[in-house]
C-alpha positions as CSV (number, residue, x, y, z in Angstrom):
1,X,0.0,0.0,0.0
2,X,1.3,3.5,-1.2
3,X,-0.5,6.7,-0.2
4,X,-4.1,7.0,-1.8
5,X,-5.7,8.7,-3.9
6,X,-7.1,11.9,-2.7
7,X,-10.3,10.7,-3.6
8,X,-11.9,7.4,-4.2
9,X,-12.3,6.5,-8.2
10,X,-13.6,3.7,-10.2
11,X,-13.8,3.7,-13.9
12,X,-10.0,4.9,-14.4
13,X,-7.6,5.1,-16.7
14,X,-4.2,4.5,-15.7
15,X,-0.9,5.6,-17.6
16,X,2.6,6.1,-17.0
17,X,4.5,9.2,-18.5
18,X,7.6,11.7,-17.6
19,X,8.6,9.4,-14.2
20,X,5.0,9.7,-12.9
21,X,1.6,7.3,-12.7
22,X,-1.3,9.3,-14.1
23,X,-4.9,8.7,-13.1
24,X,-7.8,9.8,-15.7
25,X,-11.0,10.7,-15.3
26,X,-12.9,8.0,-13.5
27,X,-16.7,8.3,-11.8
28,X,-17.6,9.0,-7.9
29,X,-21.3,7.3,-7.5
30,X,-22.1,7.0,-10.9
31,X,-21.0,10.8,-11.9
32,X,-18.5,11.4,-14.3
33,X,-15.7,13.7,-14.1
34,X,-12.6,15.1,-16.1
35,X,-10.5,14.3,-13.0
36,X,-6.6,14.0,-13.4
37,X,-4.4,12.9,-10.5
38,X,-0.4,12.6,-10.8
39,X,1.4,10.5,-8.3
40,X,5.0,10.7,-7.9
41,X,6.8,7.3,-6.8
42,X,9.9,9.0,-5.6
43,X,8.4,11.6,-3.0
44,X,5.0,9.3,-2.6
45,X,2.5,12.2,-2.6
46,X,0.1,12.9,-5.1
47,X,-1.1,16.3,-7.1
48,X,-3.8,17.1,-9.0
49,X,-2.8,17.9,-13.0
50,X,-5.0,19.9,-15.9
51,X,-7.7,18.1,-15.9
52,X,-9.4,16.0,-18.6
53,X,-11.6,18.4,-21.7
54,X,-14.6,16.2,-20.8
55,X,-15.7,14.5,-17.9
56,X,-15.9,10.8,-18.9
57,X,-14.6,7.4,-17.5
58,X,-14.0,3.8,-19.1
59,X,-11.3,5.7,-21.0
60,X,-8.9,4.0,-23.6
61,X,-5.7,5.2,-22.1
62,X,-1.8,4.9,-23.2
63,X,1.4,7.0,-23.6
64,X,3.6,7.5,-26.6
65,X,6.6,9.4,-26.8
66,X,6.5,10.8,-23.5
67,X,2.8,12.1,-23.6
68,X,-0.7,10.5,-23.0
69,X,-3.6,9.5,-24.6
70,X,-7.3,9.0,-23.4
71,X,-9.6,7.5,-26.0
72,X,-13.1,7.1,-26.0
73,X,-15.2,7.0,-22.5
74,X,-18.6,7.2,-21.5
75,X,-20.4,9.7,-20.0
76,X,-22.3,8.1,-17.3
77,X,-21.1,4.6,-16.3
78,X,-24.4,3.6,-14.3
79,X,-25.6,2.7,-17.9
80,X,-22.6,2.7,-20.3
81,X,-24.2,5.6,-21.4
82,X,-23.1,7.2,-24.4
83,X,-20.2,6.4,-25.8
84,X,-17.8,9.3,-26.9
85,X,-15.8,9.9,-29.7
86,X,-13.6,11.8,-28.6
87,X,-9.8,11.8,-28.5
88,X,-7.5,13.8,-26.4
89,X,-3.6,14.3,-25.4
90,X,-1.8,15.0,-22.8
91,X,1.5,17.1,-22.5
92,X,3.1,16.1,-19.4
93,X,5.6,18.9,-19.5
94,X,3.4,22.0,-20.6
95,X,0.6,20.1,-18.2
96,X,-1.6,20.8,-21.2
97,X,-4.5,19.0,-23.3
98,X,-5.4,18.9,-26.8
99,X,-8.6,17.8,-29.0
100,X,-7.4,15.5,-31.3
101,X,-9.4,14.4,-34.3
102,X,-12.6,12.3,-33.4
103,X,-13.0,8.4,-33.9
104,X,-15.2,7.1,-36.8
105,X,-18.1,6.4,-34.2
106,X,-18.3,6.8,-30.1
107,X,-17.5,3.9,-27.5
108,X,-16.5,3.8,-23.8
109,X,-14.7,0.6,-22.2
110,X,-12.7,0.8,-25.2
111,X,-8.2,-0.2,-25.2
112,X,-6.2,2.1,-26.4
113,X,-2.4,0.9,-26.8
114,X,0.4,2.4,-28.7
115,X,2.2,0.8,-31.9
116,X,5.2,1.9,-34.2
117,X,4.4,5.0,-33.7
118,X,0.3,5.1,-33.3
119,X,-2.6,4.9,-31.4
120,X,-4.7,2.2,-31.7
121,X,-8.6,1.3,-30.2
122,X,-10.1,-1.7,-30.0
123,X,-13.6,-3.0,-29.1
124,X,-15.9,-1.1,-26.3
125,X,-19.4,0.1,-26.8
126,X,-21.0,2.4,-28.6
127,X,-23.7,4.4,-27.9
128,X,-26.4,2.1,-27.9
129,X,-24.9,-0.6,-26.2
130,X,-24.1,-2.7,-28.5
131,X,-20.5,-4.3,-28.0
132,X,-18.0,-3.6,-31.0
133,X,-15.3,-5.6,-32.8
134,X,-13.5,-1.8,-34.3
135,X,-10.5,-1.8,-34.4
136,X,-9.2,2.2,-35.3
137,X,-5.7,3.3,-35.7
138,X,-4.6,7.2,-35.3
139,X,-2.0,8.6,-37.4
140,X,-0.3,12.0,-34.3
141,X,1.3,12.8,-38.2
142,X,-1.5,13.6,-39.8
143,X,-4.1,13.7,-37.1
144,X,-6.5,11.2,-38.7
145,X,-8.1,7.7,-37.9
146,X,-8.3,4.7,-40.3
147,X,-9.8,0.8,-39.8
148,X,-7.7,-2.1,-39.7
149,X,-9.0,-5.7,-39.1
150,X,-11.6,-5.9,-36.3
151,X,-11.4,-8.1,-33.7
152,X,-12.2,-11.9,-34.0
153,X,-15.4,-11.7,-32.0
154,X,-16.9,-7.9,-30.7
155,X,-16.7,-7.7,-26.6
156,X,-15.5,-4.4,-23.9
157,X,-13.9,-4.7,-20.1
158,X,-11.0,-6.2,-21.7
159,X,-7.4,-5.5,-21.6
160,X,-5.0,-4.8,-24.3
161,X,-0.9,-4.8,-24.4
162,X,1.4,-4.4,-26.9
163,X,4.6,-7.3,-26.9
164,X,7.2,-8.2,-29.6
165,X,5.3,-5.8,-32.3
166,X,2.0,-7.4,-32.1
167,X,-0.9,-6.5,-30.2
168,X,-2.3,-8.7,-27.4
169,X,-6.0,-8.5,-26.3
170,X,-7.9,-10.6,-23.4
171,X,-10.4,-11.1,-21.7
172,X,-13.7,-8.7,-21.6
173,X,-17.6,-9.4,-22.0
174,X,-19.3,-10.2,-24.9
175,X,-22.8,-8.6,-23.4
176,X,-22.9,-8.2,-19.9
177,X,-20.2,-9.2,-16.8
178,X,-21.9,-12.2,-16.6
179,X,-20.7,-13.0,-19.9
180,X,-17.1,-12.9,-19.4
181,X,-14.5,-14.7,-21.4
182,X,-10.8,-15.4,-21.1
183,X,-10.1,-15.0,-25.0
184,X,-6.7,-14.3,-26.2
185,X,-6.3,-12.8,-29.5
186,X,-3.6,-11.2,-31.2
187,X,-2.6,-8.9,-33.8
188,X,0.2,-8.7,-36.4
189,X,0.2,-5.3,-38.0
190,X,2.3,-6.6,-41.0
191,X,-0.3,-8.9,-42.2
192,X,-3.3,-7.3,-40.7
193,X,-4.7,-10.3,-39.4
194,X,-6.0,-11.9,-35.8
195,X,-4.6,-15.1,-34.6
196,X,-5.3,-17.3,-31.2
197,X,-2.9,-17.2,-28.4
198,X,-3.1,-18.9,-25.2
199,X,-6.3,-18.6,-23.7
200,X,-6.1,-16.7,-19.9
201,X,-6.3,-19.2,-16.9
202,X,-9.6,-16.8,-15.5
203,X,-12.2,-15.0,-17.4
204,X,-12.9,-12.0,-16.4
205,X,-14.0,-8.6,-17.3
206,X,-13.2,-5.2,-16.0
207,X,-9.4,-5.5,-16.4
208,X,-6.1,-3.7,-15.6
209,X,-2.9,-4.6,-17.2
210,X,1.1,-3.6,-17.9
211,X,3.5,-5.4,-19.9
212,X,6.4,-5.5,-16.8
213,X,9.7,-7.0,-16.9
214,X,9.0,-9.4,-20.2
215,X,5.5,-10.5,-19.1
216,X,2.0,-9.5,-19.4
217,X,0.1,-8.9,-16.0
218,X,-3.5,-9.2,-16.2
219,X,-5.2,-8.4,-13.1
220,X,-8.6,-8.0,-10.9
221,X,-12.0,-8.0,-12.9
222,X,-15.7,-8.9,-12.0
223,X,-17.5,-11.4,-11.7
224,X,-21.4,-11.2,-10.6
225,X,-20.7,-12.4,-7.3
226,X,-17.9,-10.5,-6.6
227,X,-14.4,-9.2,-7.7
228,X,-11.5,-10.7,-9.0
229,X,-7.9,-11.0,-7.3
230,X,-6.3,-12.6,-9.5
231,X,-3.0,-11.7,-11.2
232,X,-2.2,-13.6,-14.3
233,X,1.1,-13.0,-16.6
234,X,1.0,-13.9,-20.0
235,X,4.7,-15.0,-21.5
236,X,5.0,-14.5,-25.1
237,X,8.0,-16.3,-25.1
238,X,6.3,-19.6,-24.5
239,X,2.8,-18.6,-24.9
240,X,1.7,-19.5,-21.8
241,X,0.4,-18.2,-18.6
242,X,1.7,-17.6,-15.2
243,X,-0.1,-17.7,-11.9
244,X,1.4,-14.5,-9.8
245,X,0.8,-13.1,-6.1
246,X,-2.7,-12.2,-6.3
247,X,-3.9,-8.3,-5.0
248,X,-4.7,-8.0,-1.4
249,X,-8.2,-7.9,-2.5
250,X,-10.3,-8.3,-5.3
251,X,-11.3,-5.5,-7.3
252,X,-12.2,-3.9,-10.9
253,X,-12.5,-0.4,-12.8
254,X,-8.8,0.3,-12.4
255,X,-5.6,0.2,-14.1
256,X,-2.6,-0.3,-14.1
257,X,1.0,1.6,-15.1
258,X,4.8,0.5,-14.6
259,X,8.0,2.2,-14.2
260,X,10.1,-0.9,-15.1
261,X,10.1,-1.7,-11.5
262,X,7.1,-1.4,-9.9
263,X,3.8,-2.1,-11.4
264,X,0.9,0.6,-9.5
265,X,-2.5,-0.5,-9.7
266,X,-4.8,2.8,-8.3
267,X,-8.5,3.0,-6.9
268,X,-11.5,0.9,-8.3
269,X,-14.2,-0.7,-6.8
270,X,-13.8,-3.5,-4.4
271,X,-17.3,-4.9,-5.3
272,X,-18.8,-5.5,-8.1
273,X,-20.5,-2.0,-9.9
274,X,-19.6,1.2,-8.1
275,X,-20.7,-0.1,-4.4
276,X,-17.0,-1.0,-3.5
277,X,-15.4,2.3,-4.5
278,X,-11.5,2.8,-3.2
279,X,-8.5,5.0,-3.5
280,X,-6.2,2.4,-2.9
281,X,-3.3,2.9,-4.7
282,X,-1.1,-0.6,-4.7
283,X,2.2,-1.5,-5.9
284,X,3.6,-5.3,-7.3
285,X,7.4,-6.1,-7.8
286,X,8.7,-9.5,-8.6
């Protein structure tokens, strides 16, 4: 356990960026807001940063070259409700935001991870509520989206990573959390094409991940009867999954950042929904 969070936050996105873990918007009973928290490992105190252009949480969040970016997000989580468009980043050093062009169509719960030099976002759901196999690319050099293969079968809650140039995605629902899978698909961006990997041991939706020290950490989720704490890491070396020291307690709606030697999992719920809301912020080494 690290110092908290100044306030408790579910529905987070997580990111790390310029030596600090970032926490992005986020929901406090079912309201929305643009919140922005920066926590510094070496001094273990936290300060609030310029916050979000919209309130929303079940952001897409990920960094490239040394700034952030938060994808999608809904507008009121109680219901999914209305997935955005929207697109922002993040300059750590001017502590600035900027609207970025806007996705082809809205969706919250959505993964946004970072590739040779782009953004990409996969799955989540859209307005309506219907779950989505989109997969979008965006292009910082010209400030435009494109499509690329969608995803094998359409589900959100899941988690995304990046490892040896292809794209990793797991886990998620297909409708509600219920419906949870452990599904393990990945992405090779030379042939633009989906293949099986190894399937995760639990399935679960509601995820937080990091790709630390070689491995892929997968960890919490929910479940309808309560919250997940397992942590799972996937190697890509074998293509098989490792069974790790689980969290001090189940929980969902967070995420999860690394510095290369620490891996910081902040707030969440503890419960399944919002009823279990925490600022816990929690740190795993090997």
């Amino acid at each position: 356990m690290k110092t908290p969070l100044p306030a408790a936050l579910c529905e987070v996105g997580v990111a790390y960026a310029a030596g600090r873990v970032h926490v992005l918007g986020g929901n406090v009973l079912t309201y929305t807001g643009p919140y922005h928290q920066e926590y510094d490992p070496g001094t273990d105190k936290w300060r609030a940063r310029a916050p979000m252009p919209r309130a929303l949480d079940h952001v897409g969040v990920t960094a490239l070259n040394g700034k952030l970016y938060a994808i999608g997000g809904f507008i009121g989580a109680k219901t999914h409700n209305d997935g955005q468009d929207t697109a922002f980043e993040y300059d750590p050093v001017l502590d600035s935001w900027r609207i970025l062009a806007a996705m082809k169509g809205g969706r919250g719960s959505v993964c946004a991870v970072a590739l040779d030099g782009k953004i990409h976002a996969l799955g989540g759901r859209d307005a309506t509520g219907t779950t989505l196999a989109r997969h979008e690319v965006y292009d910082p050099a010209t400030n435009a989206w494109s499509e690329l293969a969608p995803l094998p079968k359409a589900r959100d809650h899941a988690a995304a990573a990046v490892m040896d140039g292809k794209i990793h995605f797991v886990g998620g629902r297909f409708t509600s959390h219920a419906d949870r899978t452990g599904e393990h698909d990945v992405y090779d961006p030379a042939a633009d094409k989906w293949t099986s990997g190894a399937p995760m041991p639990t399935p679960r939706s509601g995820l937080a991940s990091t790709v630390y020290k070689g491995l892929w950490l997968v960890m919490g989720g929910e479940m309808p009867t309560g919250t997940n704490a397992e942590n799972e890491a996937y190697d890509p070396r074998a293509d098989r999954w490792r069974i790790l020291a689980p969290m001090p307690g189940g929980r969902h709606a967070t995420g999860a950042a690394t510095d290369g030697e620490h891996v910081y999992v902040a707030g969440g719920s503890l419960t399944p929904g919002d009823g279990g809301l925490t600022d816990q912020l929690i740190v795993f080494t090997l």
